[in-house]
KOLFIMI-327626 format. One record per residue (C-alpha): residue number from 1; residue in three letters; x, y, z. Coordinates in steps of 0.02 Angstrom, whole numbers, plus 50000, padded with zeros to 5 digits. Last residue first. Layout:
<nodes>
<node NUM ALA <X Y Z>>
...
</nodes>
This chain:
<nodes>
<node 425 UNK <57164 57822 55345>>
<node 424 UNK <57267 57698 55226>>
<node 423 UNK <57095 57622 55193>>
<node 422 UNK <57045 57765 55112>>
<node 421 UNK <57203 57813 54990>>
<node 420 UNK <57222 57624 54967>>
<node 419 UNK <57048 57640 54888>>
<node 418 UNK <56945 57516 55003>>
<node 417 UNK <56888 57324 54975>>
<node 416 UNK <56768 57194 55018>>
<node 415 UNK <56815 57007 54969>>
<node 414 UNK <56702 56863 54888>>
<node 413 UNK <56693 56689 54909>>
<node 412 UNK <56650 56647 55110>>
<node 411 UNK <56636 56822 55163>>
<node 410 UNK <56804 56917 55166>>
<node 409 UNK <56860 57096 55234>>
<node 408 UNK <56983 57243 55195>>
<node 407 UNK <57056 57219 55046>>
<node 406 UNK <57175 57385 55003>>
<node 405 UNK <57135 57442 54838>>
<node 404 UNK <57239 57501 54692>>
<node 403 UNK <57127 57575 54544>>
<node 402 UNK <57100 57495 54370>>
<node 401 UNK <56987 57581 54262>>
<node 400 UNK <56817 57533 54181>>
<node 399 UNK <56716 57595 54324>>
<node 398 UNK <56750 57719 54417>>
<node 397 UNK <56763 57700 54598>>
<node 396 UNK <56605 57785 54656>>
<node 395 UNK <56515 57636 54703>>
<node 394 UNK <56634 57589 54845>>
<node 393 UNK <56728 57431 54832>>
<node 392 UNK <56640 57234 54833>>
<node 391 UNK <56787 57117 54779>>
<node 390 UNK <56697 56976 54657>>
<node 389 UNK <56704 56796 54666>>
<node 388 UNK <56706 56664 54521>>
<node 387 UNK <56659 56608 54351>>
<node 386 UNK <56568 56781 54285>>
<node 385 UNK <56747 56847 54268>>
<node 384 UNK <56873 56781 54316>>
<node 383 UNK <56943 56834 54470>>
<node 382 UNK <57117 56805 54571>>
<node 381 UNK <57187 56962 54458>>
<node 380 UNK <57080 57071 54539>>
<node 379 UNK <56901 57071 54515>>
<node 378 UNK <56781 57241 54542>>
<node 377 UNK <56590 57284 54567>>
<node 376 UNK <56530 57411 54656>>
<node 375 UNK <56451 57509 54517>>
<node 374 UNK <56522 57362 54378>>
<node 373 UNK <56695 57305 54291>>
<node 372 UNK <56816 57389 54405>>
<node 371 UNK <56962 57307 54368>>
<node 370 UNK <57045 57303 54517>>
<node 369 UNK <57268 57315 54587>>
<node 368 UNK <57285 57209 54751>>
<node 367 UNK <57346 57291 54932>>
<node 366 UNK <57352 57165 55060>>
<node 365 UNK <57259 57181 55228>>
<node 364 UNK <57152 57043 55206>>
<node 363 UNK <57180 56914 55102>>
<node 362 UNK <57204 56767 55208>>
<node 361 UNK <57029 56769 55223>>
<node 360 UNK <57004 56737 55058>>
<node 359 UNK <57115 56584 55058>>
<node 358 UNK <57012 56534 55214>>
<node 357 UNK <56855 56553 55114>>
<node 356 UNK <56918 56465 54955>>
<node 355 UNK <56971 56309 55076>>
<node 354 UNK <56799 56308 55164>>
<node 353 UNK <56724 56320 55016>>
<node 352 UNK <56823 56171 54944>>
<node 351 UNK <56788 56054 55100>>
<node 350 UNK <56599 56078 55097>>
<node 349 UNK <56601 56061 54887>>
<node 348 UNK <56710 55882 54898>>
<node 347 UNK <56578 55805 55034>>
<node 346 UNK <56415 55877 54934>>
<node 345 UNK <56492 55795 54777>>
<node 344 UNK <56536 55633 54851>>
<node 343 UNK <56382 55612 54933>>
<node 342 UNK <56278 55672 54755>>
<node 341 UNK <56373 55547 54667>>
<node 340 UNK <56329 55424 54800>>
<node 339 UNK <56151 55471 54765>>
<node 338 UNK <56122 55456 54570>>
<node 337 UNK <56218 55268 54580>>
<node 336 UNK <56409 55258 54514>>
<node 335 UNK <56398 55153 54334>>
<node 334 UNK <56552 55021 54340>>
<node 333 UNK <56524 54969 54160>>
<node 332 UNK <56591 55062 54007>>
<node 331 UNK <56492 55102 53854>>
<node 330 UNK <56457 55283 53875>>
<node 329 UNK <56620 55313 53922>>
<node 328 UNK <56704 55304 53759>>
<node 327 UNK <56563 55436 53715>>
<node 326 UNK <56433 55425 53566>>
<node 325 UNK <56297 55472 53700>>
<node 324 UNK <56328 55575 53830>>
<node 323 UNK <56327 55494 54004>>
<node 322 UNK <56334 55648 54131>>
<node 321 UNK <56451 55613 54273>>
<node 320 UNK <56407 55760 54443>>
<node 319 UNK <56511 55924 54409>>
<node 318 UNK <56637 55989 54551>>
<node 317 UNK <56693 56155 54509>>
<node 316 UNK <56852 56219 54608>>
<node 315 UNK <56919 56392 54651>>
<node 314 UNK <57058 56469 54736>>
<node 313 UNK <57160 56297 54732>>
<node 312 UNK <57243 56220 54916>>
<node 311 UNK <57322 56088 54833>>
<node 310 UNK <57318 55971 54976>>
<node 309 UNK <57161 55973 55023>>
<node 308 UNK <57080 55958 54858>>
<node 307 UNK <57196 55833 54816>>
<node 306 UNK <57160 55724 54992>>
<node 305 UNK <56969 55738 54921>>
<node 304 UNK <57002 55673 54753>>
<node 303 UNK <57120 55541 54836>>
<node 302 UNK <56970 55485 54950>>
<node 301 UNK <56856 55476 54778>>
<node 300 UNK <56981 55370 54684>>
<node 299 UNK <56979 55262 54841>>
<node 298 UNK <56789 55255 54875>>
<node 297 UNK <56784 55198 54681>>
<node 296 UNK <56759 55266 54507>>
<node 295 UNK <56710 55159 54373>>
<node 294 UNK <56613 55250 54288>>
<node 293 UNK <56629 55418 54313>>
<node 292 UNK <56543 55487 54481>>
<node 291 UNK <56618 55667 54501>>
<node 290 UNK <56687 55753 54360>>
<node 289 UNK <56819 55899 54422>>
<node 288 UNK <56845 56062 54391>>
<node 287 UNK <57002 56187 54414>>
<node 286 UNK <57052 56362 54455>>
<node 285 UNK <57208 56442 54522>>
<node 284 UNK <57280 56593 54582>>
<node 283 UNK <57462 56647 54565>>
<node 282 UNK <57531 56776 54716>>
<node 281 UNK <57669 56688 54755>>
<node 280 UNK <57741 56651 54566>>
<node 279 UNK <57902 56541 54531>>
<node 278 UNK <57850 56466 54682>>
<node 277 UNK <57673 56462 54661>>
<node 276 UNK <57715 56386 54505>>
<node 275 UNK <57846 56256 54561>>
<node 274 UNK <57703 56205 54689>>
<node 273 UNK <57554 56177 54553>>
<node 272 UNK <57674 56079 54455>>
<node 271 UNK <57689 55956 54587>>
<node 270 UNK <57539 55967 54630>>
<node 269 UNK <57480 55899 54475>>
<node 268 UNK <57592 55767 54457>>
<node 267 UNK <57549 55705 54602>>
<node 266 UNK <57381 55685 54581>>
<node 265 UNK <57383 55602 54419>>
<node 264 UNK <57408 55645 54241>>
<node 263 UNK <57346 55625 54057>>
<node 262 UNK <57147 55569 54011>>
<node 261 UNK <57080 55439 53907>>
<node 260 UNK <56939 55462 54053>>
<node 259 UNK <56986 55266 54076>>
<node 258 UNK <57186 55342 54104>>
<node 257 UNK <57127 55462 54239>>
<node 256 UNK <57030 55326 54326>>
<node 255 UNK <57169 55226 54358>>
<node 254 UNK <57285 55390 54384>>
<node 253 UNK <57157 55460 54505>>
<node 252 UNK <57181 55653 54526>>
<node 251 UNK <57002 55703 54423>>
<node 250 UNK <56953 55823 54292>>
<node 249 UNK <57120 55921 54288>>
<node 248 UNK <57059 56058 54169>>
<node 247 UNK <57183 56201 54220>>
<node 246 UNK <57135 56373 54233>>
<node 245 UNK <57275 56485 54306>>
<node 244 UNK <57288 56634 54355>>
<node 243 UNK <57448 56748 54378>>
<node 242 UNK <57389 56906 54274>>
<node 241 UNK <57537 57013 54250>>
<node 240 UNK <57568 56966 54081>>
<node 239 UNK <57750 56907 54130>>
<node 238 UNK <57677 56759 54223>>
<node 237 UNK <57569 56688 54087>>
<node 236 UNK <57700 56707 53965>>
<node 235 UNK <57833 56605 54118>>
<node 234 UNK <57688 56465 54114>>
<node 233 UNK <57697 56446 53941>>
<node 232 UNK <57878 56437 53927>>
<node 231 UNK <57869 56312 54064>>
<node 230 UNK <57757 56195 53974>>
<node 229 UNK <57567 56179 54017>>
<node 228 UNK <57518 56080 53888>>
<node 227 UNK <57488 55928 53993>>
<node 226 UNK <57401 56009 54130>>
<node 225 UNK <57245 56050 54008>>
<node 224 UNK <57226 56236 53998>>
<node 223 UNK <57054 56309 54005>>
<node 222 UNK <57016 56506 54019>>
<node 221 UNK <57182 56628 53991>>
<node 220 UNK <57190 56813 54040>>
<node 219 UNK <57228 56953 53968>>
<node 218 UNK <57272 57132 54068>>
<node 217 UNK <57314 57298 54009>>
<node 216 UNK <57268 57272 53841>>
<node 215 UNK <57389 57274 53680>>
<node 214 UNK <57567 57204 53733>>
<node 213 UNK <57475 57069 53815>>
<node 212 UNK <57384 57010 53645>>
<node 211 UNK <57572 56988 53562>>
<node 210 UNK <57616 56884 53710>>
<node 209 UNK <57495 56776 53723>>
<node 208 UNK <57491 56722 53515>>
<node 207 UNK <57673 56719 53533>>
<node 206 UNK <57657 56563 53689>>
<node 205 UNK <57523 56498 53592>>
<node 204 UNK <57625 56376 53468>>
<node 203 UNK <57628 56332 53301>>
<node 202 UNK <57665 56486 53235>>
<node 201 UNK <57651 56497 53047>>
<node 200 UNK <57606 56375 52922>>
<node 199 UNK <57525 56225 52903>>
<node 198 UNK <57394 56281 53058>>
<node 197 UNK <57319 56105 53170>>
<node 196 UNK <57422 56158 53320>>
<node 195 UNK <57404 56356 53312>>
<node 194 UNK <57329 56337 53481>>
<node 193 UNK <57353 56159 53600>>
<node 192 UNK <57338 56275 53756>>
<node 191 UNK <57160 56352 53735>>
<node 190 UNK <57089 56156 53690>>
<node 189 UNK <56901 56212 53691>>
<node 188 UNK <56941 56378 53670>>
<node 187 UNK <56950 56555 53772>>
<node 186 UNK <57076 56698 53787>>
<node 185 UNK <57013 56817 53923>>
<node 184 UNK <57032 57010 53855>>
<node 183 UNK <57048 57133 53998>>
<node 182 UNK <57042 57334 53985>>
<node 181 UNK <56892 57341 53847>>
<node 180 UNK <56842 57528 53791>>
<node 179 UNK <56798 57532 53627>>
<node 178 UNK <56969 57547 53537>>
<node 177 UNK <57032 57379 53680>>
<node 176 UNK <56884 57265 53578>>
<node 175 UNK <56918 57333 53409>>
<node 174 UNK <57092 57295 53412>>
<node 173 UNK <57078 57123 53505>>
<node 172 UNK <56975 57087 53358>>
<node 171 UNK <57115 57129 53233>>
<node 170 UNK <57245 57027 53352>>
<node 169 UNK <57121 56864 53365>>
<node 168 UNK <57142 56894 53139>>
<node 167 UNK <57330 56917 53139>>
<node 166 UNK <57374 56792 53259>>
<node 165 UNK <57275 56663 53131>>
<node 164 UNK <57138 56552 53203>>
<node 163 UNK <57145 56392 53235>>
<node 162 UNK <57047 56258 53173>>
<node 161 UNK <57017 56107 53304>>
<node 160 UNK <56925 55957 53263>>
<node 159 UNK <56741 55981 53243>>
<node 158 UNK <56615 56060 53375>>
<node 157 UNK <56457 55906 53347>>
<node 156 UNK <56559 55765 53377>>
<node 155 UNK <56730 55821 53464>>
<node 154 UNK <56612 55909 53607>>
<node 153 UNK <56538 55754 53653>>
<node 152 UNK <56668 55731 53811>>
<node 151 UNK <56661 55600 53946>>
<node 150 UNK <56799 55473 53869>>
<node 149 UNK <56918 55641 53814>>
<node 148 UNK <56948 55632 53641>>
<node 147 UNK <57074 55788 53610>>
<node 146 UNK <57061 55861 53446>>
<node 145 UNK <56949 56008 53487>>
<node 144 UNK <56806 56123 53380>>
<node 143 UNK <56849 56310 53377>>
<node 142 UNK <56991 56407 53401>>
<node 141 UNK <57055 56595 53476>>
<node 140 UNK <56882 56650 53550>>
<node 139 UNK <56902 56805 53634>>
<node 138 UNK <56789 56854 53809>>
<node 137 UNK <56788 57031 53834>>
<node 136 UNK <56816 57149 53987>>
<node 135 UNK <56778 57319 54023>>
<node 134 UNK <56596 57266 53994>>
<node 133 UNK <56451 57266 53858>>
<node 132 UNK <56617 57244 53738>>
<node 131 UNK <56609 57344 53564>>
<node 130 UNK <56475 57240 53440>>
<node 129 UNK <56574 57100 53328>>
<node 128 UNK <56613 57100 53159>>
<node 127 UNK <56622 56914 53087>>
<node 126 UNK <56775 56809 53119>>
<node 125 UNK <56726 56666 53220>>
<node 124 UNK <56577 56654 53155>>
<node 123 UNK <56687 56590 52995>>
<node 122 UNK <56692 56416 53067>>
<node 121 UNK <56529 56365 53067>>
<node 120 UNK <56494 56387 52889>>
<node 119 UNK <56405 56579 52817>>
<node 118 UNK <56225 56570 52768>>
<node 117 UNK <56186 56630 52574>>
<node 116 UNK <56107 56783 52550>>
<node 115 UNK <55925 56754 52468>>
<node 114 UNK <55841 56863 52566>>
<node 113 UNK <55973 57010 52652>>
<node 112 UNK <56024 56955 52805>>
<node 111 UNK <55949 56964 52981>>
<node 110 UNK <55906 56763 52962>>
<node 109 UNK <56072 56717 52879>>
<node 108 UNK <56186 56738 53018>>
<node 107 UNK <56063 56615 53106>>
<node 106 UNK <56162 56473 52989>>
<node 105 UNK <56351 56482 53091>>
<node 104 UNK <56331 56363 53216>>
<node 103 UNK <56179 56234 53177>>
<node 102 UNK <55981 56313 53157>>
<node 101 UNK <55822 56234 53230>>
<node 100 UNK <55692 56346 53168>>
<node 99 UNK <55499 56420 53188>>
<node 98 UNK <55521 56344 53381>>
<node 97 UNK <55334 56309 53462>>
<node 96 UNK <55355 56127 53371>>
<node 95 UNK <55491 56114 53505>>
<node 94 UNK <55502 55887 53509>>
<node 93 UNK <55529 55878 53319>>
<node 92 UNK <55659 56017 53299>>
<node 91 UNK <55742 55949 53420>>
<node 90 UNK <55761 55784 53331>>
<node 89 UNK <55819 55864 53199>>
<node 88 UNK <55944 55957 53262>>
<node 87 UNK <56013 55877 53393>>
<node 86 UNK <56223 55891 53408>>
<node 85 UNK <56188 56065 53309>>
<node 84 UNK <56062 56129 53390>>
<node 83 UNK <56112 56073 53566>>
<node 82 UNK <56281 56147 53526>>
<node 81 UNK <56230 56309 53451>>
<node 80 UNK <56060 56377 53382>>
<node 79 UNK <55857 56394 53419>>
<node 78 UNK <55777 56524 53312>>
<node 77 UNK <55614 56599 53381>>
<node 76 UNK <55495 56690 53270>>
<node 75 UNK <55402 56832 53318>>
<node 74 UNK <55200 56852 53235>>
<node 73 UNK <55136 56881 53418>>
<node 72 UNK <55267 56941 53544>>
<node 71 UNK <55367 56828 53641>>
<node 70 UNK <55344 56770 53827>>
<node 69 UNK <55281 56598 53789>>
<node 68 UNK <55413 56547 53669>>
<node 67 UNK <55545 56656 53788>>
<node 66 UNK <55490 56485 53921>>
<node 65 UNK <55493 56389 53807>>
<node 64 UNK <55674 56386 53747>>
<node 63 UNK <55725 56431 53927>>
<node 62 UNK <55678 56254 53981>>
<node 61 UNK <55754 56157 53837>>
<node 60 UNK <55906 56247 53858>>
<node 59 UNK <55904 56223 54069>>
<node 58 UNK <55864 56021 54007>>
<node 57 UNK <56006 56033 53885>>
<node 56 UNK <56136 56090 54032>>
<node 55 UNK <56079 55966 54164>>
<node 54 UNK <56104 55837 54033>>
<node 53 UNK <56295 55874 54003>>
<node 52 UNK <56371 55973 53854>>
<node 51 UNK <56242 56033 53770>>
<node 50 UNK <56238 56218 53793>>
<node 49 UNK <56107 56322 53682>>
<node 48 UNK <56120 56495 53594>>
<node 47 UNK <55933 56542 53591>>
<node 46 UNK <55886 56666 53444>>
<node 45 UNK <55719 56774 53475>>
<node 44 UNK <55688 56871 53290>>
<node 43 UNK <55520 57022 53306>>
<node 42 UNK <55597 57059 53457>>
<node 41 UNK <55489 57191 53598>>
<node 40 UNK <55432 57020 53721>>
<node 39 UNK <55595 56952 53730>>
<node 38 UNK <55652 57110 53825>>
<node 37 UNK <55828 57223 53794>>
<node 36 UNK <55819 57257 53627>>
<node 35 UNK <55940 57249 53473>>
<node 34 UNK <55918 57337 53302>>
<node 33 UNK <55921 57273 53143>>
<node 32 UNK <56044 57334 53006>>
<node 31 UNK <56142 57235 52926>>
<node 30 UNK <56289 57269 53038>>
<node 29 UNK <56185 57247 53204>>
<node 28 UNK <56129 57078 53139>>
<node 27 UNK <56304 57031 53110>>
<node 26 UNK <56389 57105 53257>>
<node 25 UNK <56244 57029 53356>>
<node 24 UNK <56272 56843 53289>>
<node 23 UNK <56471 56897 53328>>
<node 22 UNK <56419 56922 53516>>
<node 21 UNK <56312 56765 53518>>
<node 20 UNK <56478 56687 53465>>
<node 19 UNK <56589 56752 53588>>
<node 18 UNK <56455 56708 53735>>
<node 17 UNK <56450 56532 53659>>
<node 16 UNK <56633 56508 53710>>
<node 15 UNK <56625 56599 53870>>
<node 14 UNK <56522 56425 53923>>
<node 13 UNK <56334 56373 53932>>
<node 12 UNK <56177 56478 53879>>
<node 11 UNK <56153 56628 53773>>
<node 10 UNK <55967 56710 53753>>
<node 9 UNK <55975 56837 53584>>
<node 8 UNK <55846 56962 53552>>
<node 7 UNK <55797 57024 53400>>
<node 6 UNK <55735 57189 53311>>
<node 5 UNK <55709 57229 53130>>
<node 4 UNK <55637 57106 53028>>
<node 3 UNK <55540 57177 52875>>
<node 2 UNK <55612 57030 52747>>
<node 1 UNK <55661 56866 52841>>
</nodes>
């Protein structure tokens, strides 16, 4: 695309596609085009698309048209990621107002030189990226997955896993902490199984943790499944200083755990959620859950609910069953109807906000080191961020650093907070 200078780039769905919008930027930025803030000043619009449930490629579809409309004359618009890639031709058919439907990796091409050759998939992973918007920065140490979860496309249209080499998340840890970032969060589809599928080398993501903690002040891991998470891993976590833990549970049910083609149950769980908060107080946790699989009865539902209660987590997603095609689950019988799904996931969200509230509440008064990511804006260790609440502190904190706060209030997910100096008066 000769003459093309600007673009704008639209990312939907997980940290994952954030990383590799930001290495579509690198790229562009490297060859020289220039990035802009509104739709209607690119000459190139690229969508990054989600496809994992139907709610997801319906918000793609909708924002798709919605920058068609809004672009300037004679701009193209270049639809990418998962919904390009699990869809392509068929989405090319229904968005005639799109001038391509591109898989992961090909929009590389479009701010290149003509005639230079689009890079695969996997090598987005390590283009050049632009510093981080934030003091934070999302990594991306693996692509594709291995697992074969019933409910879960991602296999298809991501690829098995391929790791990437310490040396190589290192480099872009590098760049990210030399331009300012104080937190990196490790993401991947299977975060835990890293270094798995490499001949040589670590096989394990223990060193991987380790080596990235002794470069930024705080990293943080998004996505563990419970069965990876193996005391040595748990103890890395630990030692970085940033307790949290992500763990994709999915449901407590061991029936329905095993038609997922998924490992646990309930008590396993909080079992291992109690030796951790006893090895480590102050450790937050995060999990999701699917709501409405196939199969899943009044019982598996009542020991969802007695989990929630019971494990008392920081934060929980509850996500109603979306049938994907190509799934194991696809073809199994037991459908739950549209509106017990929603009773089941209105009953599980009332009980888990009133659990993150309290555990808010119970907050107050203690003294917690913030990133300060934003005017006003900071997340201690409890907080991912962009996934869940935020401590409000005074706008003249600077940003960027971390500063010792004392919290002095709560409303429902979030926290208020003073400089210790302050609140010590």
């Amino acid at each position: 695309m000769p003459g093309r200078r600007t673009f704008y780039i639209e990312t939907l769905g997980c940290p994952k596609n954030q990383v590799d919008s930001d290495k579509l930027v690198g790229t562009f930025l490297a060859d020289g085009m220039t990035a802009v803030d509104g739709v209607e000043d690119a000459d190139l619009v690229v969508v990054n698309t989600c496809a994992f449930i139907e709610e997801a490629r319906q918000e793609s579809i909708d924002v798709v048209l919605a920058l068609a409309d809004r672009k300037a004359d004679g701009a193209e618009i270049v639809v990418t990621g998962c919904m390009a890639e699990r869809y392509g031709d068929e989405l090319a058919r229904a968005l005639p107002e799109v001038d391509a439907v591109a898989g992961f990796g090909v929009p590389v091409s479009l701010g290149r030189k003509p005639g230079a050759v689009p890079l695969p998939s996997f090598d987005l992973l390590n283009l050049p990226r632009p510093p981080a918007r934030a003091p934070w920065a999302y990594v991306k140490v693996a692509e594709g997955c291995d697992k074969a979860c019933g409910f879960c496309a991602i296999p298809s249209f991501r690829g098995p896993q391929r790791s990437r080499t310490i040396d190589q998340v290192l480099g872009e840890v590098g760049q990210l902490v030399d331009g300012g970032a104080k937190e990196i969060v490790l993401v991947a589809q299977d975060l835990a199984s890293y270094g798995r599928d490499q001949g040589v080398g670590t096989k394990d993501i223990v060193p991987l943790v380790e080596a990235v903690a002794a470069r930024v002040l705080r990293v943080r891991l998004l996505y563990l499944y419970p069965s990876d998470l193996t005391e040595r891993l748990v103890a890395a976590i630990v030692a970085t200083g940033v307790p949290y833990f992500d763990l994709s549970l999915q449901h407590v049910s061991p029936s329905l755990l095993r038609r997922m083609r998924r490992w646990g149950d309930g008590d396993r769980f909080l079992r291992r959620i109690g030796e951790i908060r006893a090895a480590a107080p102050k450790a937050a946790f995060r999990s999701n859950f699917i709501v409405g699989y196939p199969g899943e009865t009044e019982a598996d539902h009542d020991q969802l609910l007695a989990f929630v209660e019971g494990a008392q987590l920081d934060w929980c997603g509850f996500f109603a069953y979306s049938q994907e095609d190509g799934t194991y689950a696809a073809g199994l019988d037991g459908a739950v109807p549209r509106d017990l799904m929603d009773e089941r996931l209105a009953e599980l969200r009332e009980r888990q906000d009133a659990i993150t509230a309290a555990r808010r509440d119970d907050l107050i008064g203690e003294v917690v080191d913030v990133l300060v990511d934003a005017p006003g804006v900071a997340r201690s260790h409890r907080e991912a961020p962009e996934i869940d609440g935020i401590i409000t502190v005074p706008v003249d904190l600077a940003v960027g650093e971390l500063h010792a706060v004392r919290i002095t209030g709560a409303e429902g997910p979030d926290s208020f907070a003073e400089p210790l100096v302050l609140a010590e008066r």
